[in-house]
C-alpha positions, 0 to 999 in steps of 0.5 A: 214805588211799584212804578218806579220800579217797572220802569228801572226794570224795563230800562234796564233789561236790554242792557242786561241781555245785551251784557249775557249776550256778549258774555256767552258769545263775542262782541257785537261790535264785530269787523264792519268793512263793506264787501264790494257790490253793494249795490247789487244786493238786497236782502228782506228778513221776516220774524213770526209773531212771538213775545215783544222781547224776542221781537225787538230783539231780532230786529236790534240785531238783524236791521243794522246788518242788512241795511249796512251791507246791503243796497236794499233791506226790508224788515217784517214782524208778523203780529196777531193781525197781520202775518205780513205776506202781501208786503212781504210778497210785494217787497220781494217781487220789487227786490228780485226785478231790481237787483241781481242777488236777493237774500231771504232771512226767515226769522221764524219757527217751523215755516212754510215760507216757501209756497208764498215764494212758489207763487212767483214766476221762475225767472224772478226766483233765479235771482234768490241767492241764500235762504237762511231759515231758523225754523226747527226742523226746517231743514227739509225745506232745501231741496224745495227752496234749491228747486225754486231756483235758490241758490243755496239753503241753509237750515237746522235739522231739529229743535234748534238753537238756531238764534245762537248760530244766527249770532255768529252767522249774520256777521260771517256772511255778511264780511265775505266768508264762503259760505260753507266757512261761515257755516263751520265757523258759526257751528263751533262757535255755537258748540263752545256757546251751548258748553258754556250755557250747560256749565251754568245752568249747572247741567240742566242744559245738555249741550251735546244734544243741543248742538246735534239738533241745532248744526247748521247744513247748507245745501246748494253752493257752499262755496257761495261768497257774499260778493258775488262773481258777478261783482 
């Protein structure tokens, strides 16, 4: 019995993800209208090397957004014996010789992402347009990317949620919201998230505590469009 069981469970644990995902937040099947100039973009994400569930997870979410709207898309998972960098690197390098806007997601804890992008010549990081990180605390790290030639930067200050405001975040961007509007607008939907979250773990969650580490901030162009002037 102890077999069939596994199996059932291990079935059926996505869908139950999936069914509290859309319960605490929207649904996922969200407007998917294609900003023009696609094929002047290219996007990579690289996710850190944490539990199974949390890497599948990522990638469920992220790949189809970027491979939907943008020309080129690449997806790293880092495991115990890769940290993924030479790909990672070399993809990236390729991306900013091809296409004029390259976006860089950084699925991943506190990160130091940056001094492999600071290897690269100035007139291939001229062409990274936004740098979304989940890291905690990470920040900091907008001045350094902005100084890369980024155009703008967007991160969380503490010990984040930044899964949360990710959610609603990817989807925002990617349909064209400025920049700044894709912030706000995910920040108050993460803020009404962590209320409900508080609510049912009966208090044990402290939502507004949360919400202060977790806020989103963009340095660099908050008026920033996914459709680029140059489209």
């Amino acid at each position: 019995m102890k077999k069939p069981i596994a199996a059932l469970s291990a079935v059926l644990l996505p869908i139950l993800a999936y069914v509290v995902v859309v319960c605490l937040t929207e649904r996922v099947s969200w407007d998917t209208s294609i900003p023009p100039g696609k094929e002047h973009r290219a996007a990579l994400a690289i996710r850190d090397n944490v539990t199974p569930f949390q890497k599948w997870g990522s990638r469920h979410f992220t790949s189809p957004y970027l491979e939907e709207y943008y020309d080129t898309a690449w997806y790293f998972t880092q495991s115990d014996s890769d940290n993924c960098k030479e790909g990672f690197m070399s993809c990236l390098d390729m991306a900013l010789e091809r296409y004029a806007a390259v976006d860089l997601y950084l699925l991943a804890h506190g990160n130091y992402f940056v001094h492999w992008v600071a290897k690269l010549p100035p007139e291939r990081r001229a062409r990274i347009r936004l740098v979304y990180n989940t890291g905690c605390r990470d920040l900091q790290q907008g001045p350094l990317w902005l100084s890369l030639g980024a155009k703008a930067y967007v991160g969380h200050p503490g010990v984040s949620a930044s899964p949360v405001f990710y959610f609603y975040f990817l989807r925002r961007w990617t349909r064209g919201a400025p920049l700044q509007d894709a912030i706000d607008e995910s920040n108050g939907e993460m803020r009404s998230t962590l209320g409900r979250v508080e609510f049912f773990s009966f208090g044990n969650v402290d939502a507004a505590r949360a919400f202060e580490e977790s806020e989103a901030f963009c340095h660099g162009e908050k008026g920033m469009r996914f459709v680029a002037s140059w489209e």
